[in-house]
C-alpha positions as CSV (number, residue, x, y, z in Angstrom):
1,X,-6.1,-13.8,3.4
2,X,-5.6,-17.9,3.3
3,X,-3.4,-19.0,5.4
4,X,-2.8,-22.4,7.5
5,X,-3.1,-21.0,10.9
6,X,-3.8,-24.3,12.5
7,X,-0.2,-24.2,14.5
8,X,-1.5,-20.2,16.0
9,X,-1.7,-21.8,19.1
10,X,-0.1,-22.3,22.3
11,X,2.3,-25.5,22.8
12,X,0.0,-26.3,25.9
13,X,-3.2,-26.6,23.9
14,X,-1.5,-29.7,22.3
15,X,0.0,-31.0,25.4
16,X,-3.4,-31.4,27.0
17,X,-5.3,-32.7,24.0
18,X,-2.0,-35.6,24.0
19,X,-3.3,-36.0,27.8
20,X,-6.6,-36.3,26.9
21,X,-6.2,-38.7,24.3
22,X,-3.9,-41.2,26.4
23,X,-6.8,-41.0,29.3
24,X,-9.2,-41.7,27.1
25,X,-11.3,-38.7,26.8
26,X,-11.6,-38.0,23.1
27,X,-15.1,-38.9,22.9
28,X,-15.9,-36.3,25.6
29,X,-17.7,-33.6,24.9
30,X,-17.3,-30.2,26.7
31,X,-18.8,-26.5,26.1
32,X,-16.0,-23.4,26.5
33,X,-17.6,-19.6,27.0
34,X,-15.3,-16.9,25.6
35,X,-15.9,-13.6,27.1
36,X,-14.4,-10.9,28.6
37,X,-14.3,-9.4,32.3
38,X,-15.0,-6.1,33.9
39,X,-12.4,-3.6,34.4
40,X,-12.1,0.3,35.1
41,X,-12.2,1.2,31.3
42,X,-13.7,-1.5,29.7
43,X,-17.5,-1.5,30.4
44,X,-19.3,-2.8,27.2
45,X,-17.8,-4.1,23.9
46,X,-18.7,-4.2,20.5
47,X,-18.3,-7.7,19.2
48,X,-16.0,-8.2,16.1
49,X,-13.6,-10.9,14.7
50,X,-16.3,-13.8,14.3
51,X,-16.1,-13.7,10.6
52,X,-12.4,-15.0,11.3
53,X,-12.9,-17.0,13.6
54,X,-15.1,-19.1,11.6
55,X,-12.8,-19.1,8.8
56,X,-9.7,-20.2,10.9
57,X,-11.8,-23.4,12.4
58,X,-13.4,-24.7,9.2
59,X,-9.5,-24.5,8.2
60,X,-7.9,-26.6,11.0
61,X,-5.8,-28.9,8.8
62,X,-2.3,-30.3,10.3
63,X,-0.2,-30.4,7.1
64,X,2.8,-32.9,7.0
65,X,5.3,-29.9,7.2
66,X,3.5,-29.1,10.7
67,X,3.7,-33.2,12.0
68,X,7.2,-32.9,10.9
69,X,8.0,-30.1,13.1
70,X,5.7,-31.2,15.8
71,X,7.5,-34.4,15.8
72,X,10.8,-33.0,16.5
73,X,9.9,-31.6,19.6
74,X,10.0,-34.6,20.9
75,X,7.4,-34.3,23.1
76,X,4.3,-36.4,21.2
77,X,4.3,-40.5,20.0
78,X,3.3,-41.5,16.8
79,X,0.0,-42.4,18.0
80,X,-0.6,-38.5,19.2
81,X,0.5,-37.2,15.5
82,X,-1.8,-39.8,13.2
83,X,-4.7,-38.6,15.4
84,X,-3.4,-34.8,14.4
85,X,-2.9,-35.8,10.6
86,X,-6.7,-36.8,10.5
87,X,-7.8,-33.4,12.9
88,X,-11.0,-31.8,11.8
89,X,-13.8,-29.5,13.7
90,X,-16.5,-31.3,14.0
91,X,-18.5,-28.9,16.7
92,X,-21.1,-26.5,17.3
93,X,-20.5,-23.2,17.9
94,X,-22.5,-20.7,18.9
95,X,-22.3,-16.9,18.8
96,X,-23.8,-13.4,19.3
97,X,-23.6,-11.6,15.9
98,X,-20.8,-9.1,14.5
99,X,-21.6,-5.7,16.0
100,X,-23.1,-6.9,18.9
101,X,-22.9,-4.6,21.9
102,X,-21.9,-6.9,24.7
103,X,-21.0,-7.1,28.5
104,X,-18.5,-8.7,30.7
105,X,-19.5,-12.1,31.6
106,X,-21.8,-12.6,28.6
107,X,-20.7,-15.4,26.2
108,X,-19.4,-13.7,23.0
109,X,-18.6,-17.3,21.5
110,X,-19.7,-20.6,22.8
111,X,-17.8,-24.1,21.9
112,X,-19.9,-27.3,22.1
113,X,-17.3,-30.0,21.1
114,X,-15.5,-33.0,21.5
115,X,-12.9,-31.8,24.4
116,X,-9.8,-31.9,22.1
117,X,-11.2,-30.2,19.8
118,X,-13.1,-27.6,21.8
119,X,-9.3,-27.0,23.7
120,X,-7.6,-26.7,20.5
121,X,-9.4,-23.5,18.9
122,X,-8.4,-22.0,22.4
123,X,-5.9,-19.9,22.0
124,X,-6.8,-18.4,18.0
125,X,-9.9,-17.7,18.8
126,X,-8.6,-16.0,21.4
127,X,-6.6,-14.0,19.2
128,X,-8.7,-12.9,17.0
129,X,-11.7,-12.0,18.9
130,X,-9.9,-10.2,21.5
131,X,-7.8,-8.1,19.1
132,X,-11.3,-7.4,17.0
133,X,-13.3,-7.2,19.7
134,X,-11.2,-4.6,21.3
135,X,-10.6,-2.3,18.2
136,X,-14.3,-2.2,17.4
137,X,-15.0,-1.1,20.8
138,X,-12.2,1.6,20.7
139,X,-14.2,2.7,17.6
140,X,-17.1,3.1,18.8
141,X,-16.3,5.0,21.7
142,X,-14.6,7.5,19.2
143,X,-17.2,7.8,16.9
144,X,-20.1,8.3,19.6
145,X,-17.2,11.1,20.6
146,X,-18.0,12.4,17.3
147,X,-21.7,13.0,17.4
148,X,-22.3,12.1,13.7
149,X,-19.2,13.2,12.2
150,X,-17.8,11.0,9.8
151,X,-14.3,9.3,11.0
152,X,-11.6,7.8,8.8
153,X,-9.5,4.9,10.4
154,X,-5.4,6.3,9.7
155,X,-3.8,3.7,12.0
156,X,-1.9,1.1,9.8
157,X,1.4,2.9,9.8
158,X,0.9,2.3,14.0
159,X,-0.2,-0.8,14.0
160,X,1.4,-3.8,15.8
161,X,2.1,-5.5,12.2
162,X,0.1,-6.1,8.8
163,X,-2.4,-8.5,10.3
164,X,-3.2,-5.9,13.2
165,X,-3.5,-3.1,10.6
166,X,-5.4,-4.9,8.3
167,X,-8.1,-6.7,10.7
168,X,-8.0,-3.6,12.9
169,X,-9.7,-1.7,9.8
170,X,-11.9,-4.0,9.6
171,X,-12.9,-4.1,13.0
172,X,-12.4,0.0,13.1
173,X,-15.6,0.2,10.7
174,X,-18.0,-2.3,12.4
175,X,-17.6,0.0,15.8
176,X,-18.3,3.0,13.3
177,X,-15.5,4.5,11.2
178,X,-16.2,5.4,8.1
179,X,-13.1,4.7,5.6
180,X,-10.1,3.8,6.6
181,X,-6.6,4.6,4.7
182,X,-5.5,1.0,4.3
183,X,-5.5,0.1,0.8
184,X,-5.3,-3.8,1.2
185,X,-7.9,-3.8,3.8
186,X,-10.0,-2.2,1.5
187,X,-9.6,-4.0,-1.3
188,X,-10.4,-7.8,1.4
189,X,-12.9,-6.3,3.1
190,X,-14.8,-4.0,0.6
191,X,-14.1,-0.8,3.0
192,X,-14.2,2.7,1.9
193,X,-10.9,4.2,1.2
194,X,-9.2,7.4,2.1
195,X,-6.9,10.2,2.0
196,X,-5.0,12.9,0.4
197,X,-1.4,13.8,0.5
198,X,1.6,14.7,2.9
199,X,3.6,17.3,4.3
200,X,6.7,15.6,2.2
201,X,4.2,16.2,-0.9
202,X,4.0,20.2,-0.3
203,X,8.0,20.2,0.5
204,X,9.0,18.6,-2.4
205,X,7.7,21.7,-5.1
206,X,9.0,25.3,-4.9
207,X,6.3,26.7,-3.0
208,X,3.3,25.5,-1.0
209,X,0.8,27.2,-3.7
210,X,2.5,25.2,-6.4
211,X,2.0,21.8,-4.3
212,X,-1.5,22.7,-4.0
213,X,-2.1,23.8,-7.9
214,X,-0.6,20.3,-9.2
215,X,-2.9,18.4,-6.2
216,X,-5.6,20.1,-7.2
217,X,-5.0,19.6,-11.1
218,X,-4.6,15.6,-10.4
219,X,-8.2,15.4,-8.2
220,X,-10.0,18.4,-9.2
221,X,-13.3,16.9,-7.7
222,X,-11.7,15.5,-4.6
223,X,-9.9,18.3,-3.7
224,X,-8.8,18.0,-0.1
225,X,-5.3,20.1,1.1
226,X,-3.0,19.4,4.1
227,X,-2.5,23.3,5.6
228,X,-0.3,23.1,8.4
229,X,2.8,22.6,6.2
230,X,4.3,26.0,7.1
231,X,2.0,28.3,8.4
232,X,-1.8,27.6,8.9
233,X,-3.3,31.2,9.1
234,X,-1.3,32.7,7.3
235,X,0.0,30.3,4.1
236,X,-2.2,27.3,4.2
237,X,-5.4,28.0,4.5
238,X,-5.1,31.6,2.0
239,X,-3.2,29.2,-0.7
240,X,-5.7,26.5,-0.4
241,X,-8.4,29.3,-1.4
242,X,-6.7,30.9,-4.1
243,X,-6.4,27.5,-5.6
244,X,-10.5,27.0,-4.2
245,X,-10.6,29.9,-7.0
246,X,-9.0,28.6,-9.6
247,X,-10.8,25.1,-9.3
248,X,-14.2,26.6,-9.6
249,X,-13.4,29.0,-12.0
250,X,-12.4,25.5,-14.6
251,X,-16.3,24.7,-12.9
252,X,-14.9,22.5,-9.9
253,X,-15.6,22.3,-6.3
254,X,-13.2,21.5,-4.2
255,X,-13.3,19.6,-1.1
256,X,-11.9,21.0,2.1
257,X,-9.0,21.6,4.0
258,X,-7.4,18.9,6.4
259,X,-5.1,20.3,9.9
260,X,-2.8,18.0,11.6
261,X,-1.7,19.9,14.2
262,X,-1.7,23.2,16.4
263,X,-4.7,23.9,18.7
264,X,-7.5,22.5,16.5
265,X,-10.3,23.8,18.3
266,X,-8.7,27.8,17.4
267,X,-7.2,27.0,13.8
268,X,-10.5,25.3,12.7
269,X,-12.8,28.4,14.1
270,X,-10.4,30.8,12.1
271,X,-10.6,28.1,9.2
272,X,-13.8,28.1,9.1
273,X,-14.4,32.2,9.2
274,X,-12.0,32.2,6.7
275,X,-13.4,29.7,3.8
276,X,-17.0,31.1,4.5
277,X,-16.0,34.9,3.8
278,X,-14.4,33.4,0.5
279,X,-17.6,32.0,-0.7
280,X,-17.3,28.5,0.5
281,X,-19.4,27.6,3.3
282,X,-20.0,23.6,2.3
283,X,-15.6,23.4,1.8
284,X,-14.9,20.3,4.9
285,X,-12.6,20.6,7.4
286,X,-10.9,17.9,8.3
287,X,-8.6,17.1,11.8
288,X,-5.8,14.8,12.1
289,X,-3.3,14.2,14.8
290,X,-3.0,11.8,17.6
291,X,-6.6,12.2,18.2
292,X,-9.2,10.2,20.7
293,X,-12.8,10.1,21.9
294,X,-11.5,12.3,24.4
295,X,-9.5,15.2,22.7
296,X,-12.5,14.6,20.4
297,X,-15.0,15.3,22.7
298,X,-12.9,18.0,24.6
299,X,-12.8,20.3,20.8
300,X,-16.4,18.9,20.4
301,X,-16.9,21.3,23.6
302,X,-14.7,24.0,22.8
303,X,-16.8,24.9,19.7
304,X,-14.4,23.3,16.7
305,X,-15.3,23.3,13.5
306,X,-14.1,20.4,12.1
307,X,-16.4,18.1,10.1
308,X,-14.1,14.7,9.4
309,X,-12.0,13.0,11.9
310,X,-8.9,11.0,11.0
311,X,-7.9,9.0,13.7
312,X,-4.8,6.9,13.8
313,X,-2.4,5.7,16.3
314,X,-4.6,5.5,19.7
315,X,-7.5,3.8,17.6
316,X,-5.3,1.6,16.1
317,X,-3.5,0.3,19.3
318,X,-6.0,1.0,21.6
319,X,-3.9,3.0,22.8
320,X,-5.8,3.0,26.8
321,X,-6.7,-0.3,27.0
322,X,-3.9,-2.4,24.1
323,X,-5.6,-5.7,25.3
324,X,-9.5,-6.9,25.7
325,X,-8.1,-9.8,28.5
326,X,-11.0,-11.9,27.0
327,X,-10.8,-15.6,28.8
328,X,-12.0,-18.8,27.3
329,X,-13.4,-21.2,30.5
330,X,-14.7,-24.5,30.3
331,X,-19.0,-24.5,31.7
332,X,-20.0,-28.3,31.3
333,X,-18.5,-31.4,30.4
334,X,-21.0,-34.6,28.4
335,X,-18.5,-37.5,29.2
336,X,-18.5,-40.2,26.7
337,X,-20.4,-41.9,29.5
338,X,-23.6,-39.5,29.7
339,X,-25.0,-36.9,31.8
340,X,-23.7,-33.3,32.2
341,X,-21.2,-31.9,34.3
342,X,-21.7,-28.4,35.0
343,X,-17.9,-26.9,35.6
344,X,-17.0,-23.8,37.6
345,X,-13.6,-22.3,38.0
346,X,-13.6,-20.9,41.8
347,X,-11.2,-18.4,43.2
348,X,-10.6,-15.8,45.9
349,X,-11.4,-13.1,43.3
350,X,-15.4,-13.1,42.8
351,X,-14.8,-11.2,39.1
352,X,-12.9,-14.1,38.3
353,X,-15.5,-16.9,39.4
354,X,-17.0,-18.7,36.5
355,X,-20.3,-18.9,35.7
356,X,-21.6,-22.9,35.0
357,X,-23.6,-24.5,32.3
358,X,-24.4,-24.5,28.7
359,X,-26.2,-21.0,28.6
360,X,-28.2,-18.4,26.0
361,X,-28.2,-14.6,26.8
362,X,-31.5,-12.8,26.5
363,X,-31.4,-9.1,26.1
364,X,-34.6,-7.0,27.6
365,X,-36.1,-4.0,25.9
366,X,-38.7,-2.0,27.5
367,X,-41.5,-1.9,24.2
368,X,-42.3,1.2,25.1
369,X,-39.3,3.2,24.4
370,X,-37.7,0.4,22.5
371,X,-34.5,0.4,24.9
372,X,-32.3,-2.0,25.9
373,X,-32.9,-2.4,29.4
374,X,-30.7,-5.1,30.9
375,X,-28.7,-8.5,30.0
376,X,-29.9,-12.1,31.3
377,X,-27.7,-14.7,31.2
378,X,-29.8,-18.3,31.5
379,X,-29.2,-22.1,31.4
380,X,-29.6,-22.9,27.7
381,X,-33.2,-24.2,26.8
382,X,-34.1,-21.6,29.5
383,X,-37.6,-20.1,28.1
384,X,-39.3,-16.7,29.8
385,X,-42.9,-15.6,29.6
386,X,-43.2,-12.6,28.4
387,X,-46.9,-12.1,29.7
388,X,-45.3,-11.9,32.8
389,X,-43.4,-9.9,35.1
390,X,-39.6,-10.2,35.0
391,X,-37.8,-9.8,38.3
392,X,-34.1,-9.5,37.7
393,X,-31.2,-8.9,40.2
394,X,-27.7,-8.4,40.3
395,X,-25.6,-11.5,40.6
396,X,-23.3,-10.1,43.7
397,X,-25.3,-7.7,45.6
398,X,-29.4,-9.8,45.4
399,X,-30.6,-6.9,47.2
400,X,-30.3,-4.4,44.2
401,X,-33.7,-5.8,42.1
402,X,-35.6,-4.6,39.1
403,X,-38.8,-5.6,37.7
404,X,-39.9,-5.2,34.6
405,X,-44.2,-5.2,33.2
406,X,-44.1,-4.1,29.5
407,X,-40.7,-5.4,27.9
408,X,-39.6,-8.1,24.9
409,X,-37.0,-10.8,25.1
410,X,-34.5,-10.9,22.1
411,X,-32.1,-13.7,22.3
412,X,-28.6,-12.9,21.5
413,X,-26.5,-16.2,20.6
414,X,-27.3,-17.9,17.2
415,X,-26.3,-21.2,16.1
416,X,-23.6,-20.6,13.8
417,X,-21.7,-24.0,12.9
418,X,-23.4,-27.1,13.6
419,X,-21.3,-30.3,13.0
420,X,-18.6,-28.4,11.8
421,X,-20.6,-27.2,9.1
422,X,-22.1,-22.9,8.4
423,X,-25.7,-23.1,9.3
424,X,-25.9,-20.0,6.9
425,X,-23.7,-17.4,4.9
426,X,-22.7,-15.0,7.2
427,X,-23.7,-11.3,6.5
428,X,-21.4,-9.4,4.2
429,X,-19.1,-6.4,6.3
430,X,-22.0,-3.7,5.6
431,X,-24.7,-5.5,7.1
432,X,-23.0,-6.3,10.0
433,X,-22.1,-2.4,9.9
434,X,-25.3,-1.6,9.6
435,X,-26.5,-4.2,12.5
436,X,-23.7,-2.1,14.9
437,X,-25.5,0.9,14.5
438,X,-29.0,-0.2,15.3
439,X,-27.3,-2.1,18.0
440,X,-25.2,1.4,19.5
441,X,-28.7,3.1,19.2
442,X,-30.8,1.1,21.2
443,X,-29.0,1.9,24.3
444,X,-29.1,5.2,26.2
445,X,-26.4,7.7,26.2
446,X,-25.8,7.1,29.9
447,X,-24.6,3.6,29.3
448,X,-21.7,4.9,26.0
449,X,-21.4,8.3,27.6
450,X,-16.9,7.9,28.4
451,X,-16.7,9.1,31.9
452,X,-18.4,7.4,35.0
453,X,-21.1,5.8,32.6
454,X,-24.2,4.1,34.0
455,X,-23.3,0.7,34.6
456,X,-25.4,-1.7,32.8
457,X,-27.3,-4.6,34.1
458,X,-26.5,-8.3,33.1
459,X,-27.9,-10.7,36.0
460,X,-28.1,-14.5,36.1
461,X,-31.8,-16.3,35.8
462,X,-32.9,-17.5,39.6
463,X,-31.7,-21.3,38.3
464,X,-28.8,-20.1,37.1
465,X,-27.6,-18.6,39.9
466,X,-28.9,-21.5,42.8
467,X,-26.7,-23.8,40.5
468,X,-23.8,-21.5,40.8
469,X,-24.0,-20.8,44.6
470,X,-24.8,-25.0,45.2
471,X,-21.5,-25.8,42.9
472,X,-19.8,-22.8,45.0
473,X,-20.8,-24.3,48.3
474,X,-20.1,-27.5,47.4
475,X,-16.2,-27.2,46.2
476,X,-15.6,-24.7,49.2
477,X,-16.6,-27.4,51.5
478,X,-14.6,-30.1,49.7
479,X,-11.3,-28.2,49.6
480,X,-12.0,-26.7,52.8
């Protein structure tokens, strides 16, 4: 979807980037980490939106319609709006792939630019990798709910708008959906479509079996029916067989059956006793209706027999967590001058302390069972032996230590624009599918399971963290 999205940001982002021209600073460089913090449901994240991201900074271009408008704010000089007329990217930027599993404090995007322009993407980027970021994950806990059931993505009538509908599909299938019911996002993103018909389509013939004869006469071999029109037990699920009957007896199969409401876990048993006494055992079931990884996992335990999940509203929205509260902070400064600043934002909150420096994050796998053992978060350039024993500790409590003998070192962050410019295609929407998986599988259940999970380790290096505790020191005792 092209669009000019350069003016998706907030008034502030220009504000500062007038400052910082008047004082002189446009040659500065400085490095922003975008990443999320820890709360009480948010424990790990799937990473999502980069593709956008990308596209949205390589197509920063202020057209004369937005210096128009901009001028008659009143707020910016002539001077200020020929330096936005002539605005490109020019940066690096750095990033851990699409379906990455990440952790709070870990850099899901670094920005190593010229300052203006590093402040600028602030706010879309933002945007889009929060809203991404946080439907992927929402999807993933919902599929993992699933043990290996397929799920459709149903949520674009809920969404908060076209965009989040449409990018929340996309995101939906990278944390593990399997379709989704959004046409146009199917026909962007080359995603799986799905579906079958509504209640209004059984109320507007005579009779429910005559709604299900014409269905089935339109989609003979995709036969799915809605049951719960009038009567599950009773109507549905008997009309849906009779016409089962007629569609093999013309030599179809048909589908399944789909419920959208009632007590799933009882109407699928009985569904399911039902369509196997008739002769067919391999007919689907299919649920619907206000579902989440937790009512999922709660029929999951109750026995259910339900083979496809459609899950709309509370995937769509997020519906426990509606925001990721991903933050964008600024780690190091290269004035125009030379030299690096390293740049820490201190406060009374320790979650909310910054962590310094132009960094990498190495994840650690035991080689042995081929796990993902725990996060390191280093000064960039930062190299570790792996003939050697790794000692690793957490960045708050230093007494809580690990070592590890027989591990590997993958490194998360790639180099994804250099100079403003891709450093390679980036992968098509079903290899970075595929990529979520293997990443979701090389973690243990304890760390995805929904309640009390095992809380995985991300630590700093031993530099890292001395830099961090001198910078912390050293402000305290400045502003003391």
């Amino acid at each position: 979807m092209e669009r000019n999205l350069t003016l998706l940001t907030d008034l502030y982002q220009l504000t500062m980037m007038n400052g910082y021209l008047q004082s002189g600073k446009e040659r500065d460089v400085a490095v922003f980490d975008l990443f999320f913090r820890r709360n009480n449901i948010l424990t790990y994240s799937v990473a999502a939106g980069l593709e956008q991201a990308i596209e949205y900074i390589r197509g920063i271009r202020f057209e004369e319609s937005d210096i128009a408008y901009l001028r008659s704010l009143q707020l910016f000089d002539e001077s200020f709006l020929a330096y936005l007329r002539a605005f490109r990217f020019t940066g690096d930027v750095y990033a851990v792939p699409e379906g990455t599993v990440v952790f709070p404090e870990e850099p899901i995007i670094t920005v190593k630019a010229p300052l203006l322009e590093a402040q600028f993407i602030e706010t879309a980027l933002l945007n889009i990798v929060n809203h991404q970021t946080l439907i992927a994950t929402k999807s993933a806990k919902v599929a993992y709910a699933a043990k290996g059931d397929a799920v459709m993505e149903f949520g674009l009538r809920r969404a908060q708008g076209p965009d989040a509908g449409i990018y929340g599909a996309r995101a939906s299938v990278i944390g593990g959906c399997r379709s989704t019911s959004d046409v146009l996002a199917g026909k962007l993103f080359a995603i799986p479509v799905a579906g079958t018909h509504a209640h209004s389509w059984v109320m507007n013939f005579s009779s429910e079996l005559e709604a299900f004869r014409a269905y089935a006469r339109l989609f003979p071999d995709a036969c799915l029916l809605l049951v719960d029109t009038y009567d599950t037990l009773k109507s549905g699920v008997p009309n849906a067989i009779r016409v089962f009957d007629e569609l093999r007896a013309a030599g179809h199969e048909p589908k399944g059956i789909r419920l959208d409401s009632g007590d799933l876990a009882y109407l699928s048993k009985r569904a399911r006793e039902m369509l196997d006494a008739a002769g067919y055992p391999d007919a689907i079931i299919c649920a619907s209706g206000d579902l989440d990884e937790y009512l999922i996992n709660s029929l999951k335990n109750q026995g259910a027999r339900i083979d496809l999940w459609g899950v709309g509203t509370k995937l769509i929205t997020s519906a426990d967590m509606p925001a990721l509260g991903g933050v964008y902070k600024l780690s190091a400064l290269y004035p125009a001058a030379g030299g690096e600043i390293p740049k820490i934002k201190i406060s009374d909150n320790s979650d909310k302390i910054t962590n310094p420096c132009f960094k990498d994050v190495y994840r650690i796998y035991d080689r042995k069972t081929g796990k993902a053992e725990a996060d390191l978060i280093v000064l960039r350039g930062e190299t570790i032996d792996e003939s050697q024993p790794l000692t690793v500790f957490h960045p708050k409590e230093t007494w809580k230590r690990t070592t590890f003998t027989d591990y590997r070192i993958r490194p998360l962050t790639e180099l994804v624009l250099r100079g403003g410019e891709l450093v390679r295609p980036l992968p098509a929407l079903s290899k970075i599918c595929a990529y979520a998986e293997q990443e979701k599988a090389s973690f243990w259940d304890e760390y995805k399971r929904p309640d009390n999970p095992h809380v995985y380790k991300v630590d700093l290096s031993q530099r890292l963290f001395d830099i961090k505790n001198r910078m912390i020191a050293e402000i305290r005792d400045s502003h003391g």
